[in-house]
C-alpha positions in Angstrom: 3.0 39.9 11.5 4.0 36.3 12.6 1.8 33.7 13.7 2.3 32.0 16.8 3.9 27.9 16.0 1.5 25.9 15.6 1.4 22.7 17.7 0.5 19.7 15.9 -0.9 17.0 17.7 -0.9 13.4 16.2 -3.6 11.2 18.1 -3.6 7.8 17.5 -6.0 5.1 18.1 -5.5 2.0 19.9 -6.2 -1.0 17.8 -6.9 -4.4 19.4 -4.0 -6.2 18.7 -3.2 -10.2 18.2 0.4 -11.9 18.8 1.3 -14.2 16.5 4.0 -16.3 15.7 6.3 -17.3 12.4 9.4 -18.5 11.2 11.8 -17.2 9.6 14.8 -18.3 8.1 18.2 -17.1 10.4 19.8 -15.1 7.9 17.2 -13.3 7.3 16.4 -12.3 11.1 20.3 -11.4 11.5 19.6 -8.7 8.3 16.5 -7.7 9.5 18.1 -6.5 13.4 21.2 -5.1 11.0 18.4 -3.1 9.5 16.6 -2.3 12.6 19.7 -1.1 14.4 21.2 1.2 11.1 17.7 2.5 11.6 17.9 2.8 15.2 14.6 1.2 15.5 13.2 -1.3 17.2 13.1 -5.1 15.9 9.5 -5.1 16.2 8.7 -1.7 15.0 10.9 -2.4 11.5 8.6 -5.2 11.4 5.7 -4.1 11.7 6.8 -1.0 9.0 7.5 -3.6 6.1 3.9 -5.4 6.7 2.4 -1.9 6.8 4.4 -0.7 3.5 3.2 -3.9 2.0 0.0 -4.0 2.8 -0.8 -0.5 2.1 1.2 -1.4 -1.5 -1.2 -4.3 -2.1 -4.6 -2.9 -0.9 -3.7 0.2 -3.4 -3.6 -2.7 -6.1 -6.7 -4.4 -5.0 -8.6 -1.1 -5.2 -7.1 -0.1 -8.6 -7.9 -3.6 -10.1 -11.3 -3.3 -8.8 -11.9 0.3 -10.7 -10.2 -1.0 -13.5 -12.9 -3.6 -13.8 -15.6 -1.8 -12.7 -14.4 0.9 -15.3 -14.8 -1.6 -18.4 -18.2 -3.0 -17.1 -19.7 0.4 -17.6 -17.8 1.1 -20.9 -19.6 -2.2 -22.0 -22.7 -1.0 -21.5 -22.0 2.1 -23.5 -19.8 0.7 -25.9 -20.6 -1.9 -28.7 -16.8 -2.7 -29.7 -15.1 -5.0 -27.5 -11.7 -3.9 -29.2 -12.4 0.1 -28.4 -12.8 -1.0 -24.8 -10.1 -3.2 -24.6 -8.1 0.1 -26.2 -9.5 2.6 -24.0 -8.9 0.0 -20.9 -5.0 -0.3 -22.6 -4.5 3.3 -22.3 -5.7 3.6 -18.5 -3.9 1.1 -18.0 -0.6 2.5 -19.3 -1.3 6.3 -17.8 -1.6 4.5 -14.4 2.0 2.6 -14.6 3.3 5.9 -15.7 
């Protein structure tokens, strides 16, 4: 029996937005539109894709530093040893950059 397609519907927000204005250095603008144009994108939208994928990249840090640090509070509490914690916090730290 097959279903019927299902339409997905993507429904977006509006966000208040603010224009703002910086420099940047002429070669850089002329590889940036080579980039927006090999992507047949917009200038603005290829823009506004790198700040997203940054930002996103650094608020993912800023949350993972924060549990990390949240993580060895409590295992001082439960833990007397400051050199099991700093292994246990070692390890995390290594499974996470794997």
């Amino acid at each position: 029996m097959n279903k019927p397609e299902e339409e997905v519907k993507l429904h977006l927000r509006p966000r208040e937005t603010e224009t703002v204005s910086i420099e940047i250095p002429k070669d850089t603008l002329e590889s940036l539109q080579k980039v927006a144009i090999s992507r047949n994108m917009p200038f603005e939208a290829l823009l506004k894709f790198y700040i997203g994928q940054g930002l996103r990249q650094d608020l993912a840090k800023l949350f993972s530093d924060r549990l990390l640090e949240s993580t060895a509070q409590v295992l001082a509490r439960h833990i007397d040893s400051e050199q099991e914690i700093s292994n246990i916090m070692q390890e995390i730290k290594a499974r996470i950059n794997h």
